[in-house]
N, C-alpha and C positions, 0 to 999 in steps of 0.2 A: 609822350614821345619827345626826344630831344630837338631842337628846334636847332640847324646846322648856323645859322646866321647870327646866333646869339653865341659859340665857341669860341670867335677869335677872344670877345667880349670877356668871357673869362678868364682864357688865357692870360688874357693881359692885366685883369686885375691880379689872380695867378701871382706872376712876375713882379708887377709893382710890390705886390705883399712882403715877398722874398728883396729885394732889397733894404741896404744899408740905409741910404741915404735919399732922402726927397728926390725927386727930378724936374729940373726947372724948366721950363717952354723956352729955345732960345731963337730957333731958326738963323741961325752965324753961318758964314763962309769960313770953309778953314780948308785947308790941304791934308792927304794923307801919305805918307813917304813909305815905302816896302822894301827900295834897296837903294845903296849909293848911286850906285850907275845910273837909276832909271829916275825922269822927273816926276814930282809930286803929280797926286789926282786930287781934281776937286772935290771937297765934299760939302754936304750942309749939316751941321749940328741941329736936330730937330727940337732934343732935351738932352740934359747935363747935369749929372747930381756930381757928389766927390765923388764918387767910388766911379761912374761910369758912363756914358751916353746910348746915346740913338744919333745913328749918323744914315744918311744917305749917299754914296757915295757912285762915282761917275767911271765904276769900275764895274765888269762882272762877278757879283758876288761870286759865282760857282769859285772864280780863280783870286779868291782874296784870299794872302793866307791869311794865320791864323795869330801873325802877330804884327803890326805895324806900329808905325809913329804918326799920332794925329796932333798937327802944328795947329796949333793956335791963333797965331798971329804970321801977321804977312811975310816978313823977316824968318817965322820960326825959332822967336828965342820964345819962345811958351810954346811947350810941348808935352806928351804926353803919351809913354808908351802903352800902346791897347794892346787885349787879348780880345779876340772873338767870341763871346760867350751863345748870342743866337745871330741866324741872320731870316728873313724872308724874302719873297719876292721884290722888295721896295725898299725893307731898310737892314740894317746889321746893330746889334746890339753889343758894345764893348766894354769890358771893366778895368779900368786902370792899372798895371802894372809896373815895379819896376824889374826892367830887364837887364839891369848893371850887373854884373859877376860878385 
């Protein structure tokens, strides 16, 4: 019988497998931006490969869209546009994009 407590556990090997790129442990403060108008939210970079992250962020996932900009650095001249690829209760899963025309 499947044991419920050992499925995130998969999952998430799962998903590592299917990526590009390693993911590094970073635990960073960074901001994440949605629109001109409205100010940056705080979030925490948990892990960071090139292709993507694990971010925690200080917003309701339900009304995150589904593309933003996660700034890097305090200024915001390192940045990096995201798409949403999963989210959960605690974190949101993003893979790098660019969204230039």
């Amino acid at each position: 019988m499947p044991n419920p407590a050992r499925e995130p556990a998969k999952a998430e090997r799962r998903n590592a497998e299917q990526r590009m790129a390693l993911r590094r442990p970073t635990r960073r403060a960074a901001t994440v931006t949605f629109a001109a108008e409205k100010p940056p939210v705080a979030c925490v970079i948990w892990d960071i490969s090139d292709g993507g992250a694990r971010l925690a962020v200080a917003h309701p996932l339900a009304t995150l869209p589904p593309h933003f900009t996660l700034n890097l650095s305090k200024d915001a001249s390192v940045r990096r546009d995201c798409e949403v690829v999963w989210t959960d209760t605690r974190f949101v899963g993003v893979k790098f994009v660019n969204l230039s025309p």
